[in-house]
VOVEX-382589 format. One record per residue (C-alpha): x, y, z; residue in one letter. Coordinates in steps of 0.2 Angstrom, whole numbers, plus 5000, padded with zeros to 4 digits. Layout:
XYZA...
REM end
This chain:
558254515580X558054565562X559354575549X559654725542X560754805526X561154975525X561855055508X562855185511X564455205521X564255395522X563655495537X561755455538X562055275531X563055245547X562155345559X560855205552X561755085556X562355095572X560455135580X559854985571X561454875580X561154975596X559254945596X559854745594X559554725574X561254615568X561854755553X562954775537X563354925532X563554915513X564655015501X565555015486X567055045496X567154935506X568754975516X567955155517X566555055526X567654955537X568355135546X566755195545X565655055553X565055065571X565254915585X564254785578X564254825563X565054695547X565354825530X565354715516X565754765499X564154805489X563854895471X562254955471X562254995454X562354795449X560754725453X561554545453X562854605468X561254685475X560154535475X561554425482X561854535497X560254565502X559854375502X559454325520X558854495525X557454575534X557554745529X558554875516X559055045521X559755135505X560555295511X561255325493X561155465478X559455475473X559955415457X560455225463X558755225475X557555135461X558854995457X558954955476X556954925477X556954825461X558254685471X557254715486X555554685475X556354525468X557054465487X555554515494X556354625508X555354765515X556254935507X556455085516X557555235509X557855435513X557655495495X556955675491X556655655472X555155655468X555255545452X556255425462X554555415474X553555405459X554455265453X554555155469X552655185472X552355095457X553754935459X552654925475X551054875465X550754715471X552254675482X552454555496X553354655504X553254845510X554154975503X554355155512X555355305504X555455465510X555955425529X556955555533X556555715540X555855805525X555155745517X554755605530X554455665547X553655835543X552255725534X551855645550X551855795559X550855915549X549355775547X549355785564X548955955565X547855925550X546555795558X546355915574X545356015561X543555985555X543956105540X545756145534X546156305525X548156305524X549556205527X551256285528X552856165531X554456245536X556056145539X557856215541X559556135544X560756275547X562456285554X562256375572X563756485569X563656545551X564956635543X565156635525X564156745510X563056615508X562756615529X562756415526X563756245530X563356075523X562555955534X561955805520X561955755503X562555895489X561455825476X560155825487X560455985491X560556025472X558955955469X558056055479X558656215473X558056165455X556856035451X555056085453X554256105468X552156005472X551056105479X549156135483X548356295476X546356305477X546456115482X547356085467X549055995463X550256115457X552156105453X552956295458X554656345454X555856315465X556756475473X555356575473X553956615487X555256725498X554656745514X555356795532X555056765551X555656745566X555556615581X556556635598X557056805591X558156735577X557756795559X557556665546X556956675526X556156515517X555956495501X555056345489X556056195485X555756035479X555455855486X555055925505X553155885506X553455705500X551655615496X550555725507X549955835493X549155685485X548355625502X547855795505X547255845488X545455915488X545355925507X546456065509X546456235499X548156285501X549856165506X551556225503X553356155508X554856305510X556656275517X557256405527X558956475529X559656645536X559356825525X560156825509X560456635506X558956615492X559756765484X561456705483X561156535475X559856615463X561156695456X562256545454X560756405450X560056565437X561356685434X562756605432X561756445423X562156305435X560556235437X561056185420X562756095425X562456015440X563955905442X564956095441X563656165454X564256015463X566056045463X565756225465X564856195483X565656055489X567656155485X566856325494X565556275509X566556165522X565356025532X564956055549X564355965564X563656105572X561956135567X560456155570X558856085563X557056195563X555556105562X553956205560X552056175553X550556275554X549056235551X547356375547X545756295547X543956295556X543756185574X541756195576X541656345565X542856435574X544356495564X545856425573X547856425570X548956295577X550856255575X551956125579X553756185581X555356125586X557456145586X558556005587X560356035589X561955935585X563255865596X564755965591X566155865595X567355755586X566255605589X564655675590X563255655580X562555825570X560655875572X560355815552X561255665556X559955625572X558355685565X558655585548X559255455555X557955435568X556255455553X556955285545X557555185561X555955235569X555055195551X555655015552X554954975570X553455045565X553254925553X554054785563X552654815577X550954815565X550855005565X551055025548X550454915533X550954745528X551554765512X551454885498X551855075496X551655185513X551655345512X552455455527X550855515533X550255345537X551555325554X550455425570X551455555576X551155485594X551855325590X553455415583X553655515597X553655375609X554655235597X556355225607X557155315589X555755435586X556055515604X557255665596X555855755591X554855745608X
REM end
């Protein structure tokens, strides 16, 4: 049995948390707010008060620990892996910035213990899927990674409900997106790239934004010609926040974008979350396509659990026994990419995508 923190007392942090206590892991959920935390916490789970902007509180609490989960604001990921650098407890988080990434990768230089960011569904799980498809290949031409997470009964201008973190959510609409052109590295603007398809006759759009596609640029880079990340929504959503991020400037006043999403777009647990790669390359000089597709949908009820809740909770539960059981390395920075998509599918967390 492992010990295990989890930072965080919102809805991923203790969607954490109750896998790892049901998997058999002893848990504390962590959280500025700690009576929050105590409501909040699932059976067998202890909340403890923990500021994880005070590296002294954070070093404290994660004394005695096998393992970090930070479910937080991007922003307070870097200060986690610095205590867990300095306590040598293996790091795990679910961010989406890609400076946040940049900046773990390089506390990791040298560490006795491992550090994994990114474990969430995307980035995080799509990595693992797509370099699946990818070593099928003798020769790979294109890459296209497409993730959704959609309400099932959309009925608002925007044709959206929130499922996870607004800053998150924020970020991606307007920080630079990576990408491979001619084999190249690339950042693109985010927003742009509007494209539409459909899958089990329902019509989708996706569109570029940021932090999706993780580290697998860099892995891929000068292998493949062409690797692009897009989110998908329904028809006329790109349109609607373009005018908002660009029009009306709030891609410049992001706490106000905030307010402005979180006062208009109510949260829902009924959603759905599309997963779909494909792949264009040559398979003993035959031209092939192949794709790897799936929907996962949420529970719905009062008590349930929503599809963005199970898949992202699942890529870091499934993360850490991965790197419990020697599948993954040591020590040091691991990218997503790393984890065989075969060893996800079968890990008792990782079977939600099966």
């Amino acid at each position: 049995m492992a010990r295990v923190l989890v930072l965080g007392a919102g809805k991923i942090g203790v969607t954490v948390a109750a896998l790892r206590a049901e998997g058999g892991d002893e848990v504390l959920l962590g959280d500025t707010d700690v009576d929050a935390a105590r409501l909040r916490a699932p059976a067998g789970v202890q909340a403890v008060a923990v500021d994880a902007r005070d590296p002294v509180a954070l070093r404290a609490a994660l004394s005695g620990c096998d393992a970090v989960v930070a479910a937080l604001p991007f922003f307070l990921d870097v200060v986690v892996a610095e205590a867990a650098r300095a306590e040598a407890v293996h790091y795990f988080d679910l961010t989406e910035d890609v400076a946040t990434r940049r900046a773990i990768a390089r506390l990791a230089e040298g560490a006795d213990s491992v550090f994994v960011p990114q474990c969430g569904l995307a980035p995080g799980f799509i990595a693992i899927a797509a370099m699946a498809l990818v070593e099928r290949f003798d020769e790979v031409l294109d890459v296209r990674l497409r993730v959704g997470a959609l309400p099932q009964y959309p009925d608002n201008a925007l044709k959206y409900n929130l499922t996870w973190s607004t800053d998150g959510l924020i970020n991606e609409y307007c920080n630079p997106c990576e990408a491979l052109v001619d084999g190249r590295m690339m950042e693109v603007l985010p927003l742009e790239g509007l494209e539409e398809f459909s899958l089990d006759g329902v019509s989708y759009e996706a569109f570029s934004t940021s932090g999706g596609v993780g580290t697998l640029c860099e892995t891929l880079s000068g292998r493949v010609r062409r690797l692009d990340y897009k989110t998908v929504r329904y028809p006329g959503h790109r349109d609607r926040i373009r005018m908002l991020a660009h029009d009306l400037k709030l891609a410049e006043r992001r706490a106000l974008f905030r307010d402005v999403i979180e006062h208009a777009v109510p949260v829902t647990r009924q959603d759905v979350v599309l997963i779909f790669v494909t792949v264009v390359g040559r398979r003993k000089g035959l031209l092939t396509q192949e794709s790897w597709a799936r929907k996962i949908y949420g529970d719905g009820s009062e008590d349930g659990r929503s599809a963005i809740q199970k898949t992202t909770a699942a890529g870091v539960c499934a993360m850490i026994d991965l790197h419990r059981e020697g599948r993954l390395p040591a020590a040091g920075f691991v990218r997503q990419e790393q984890a065989r998509l075969a060893d996800v599918l079968t890990n008792r967390f990782g079977r939600v995508f099966a």
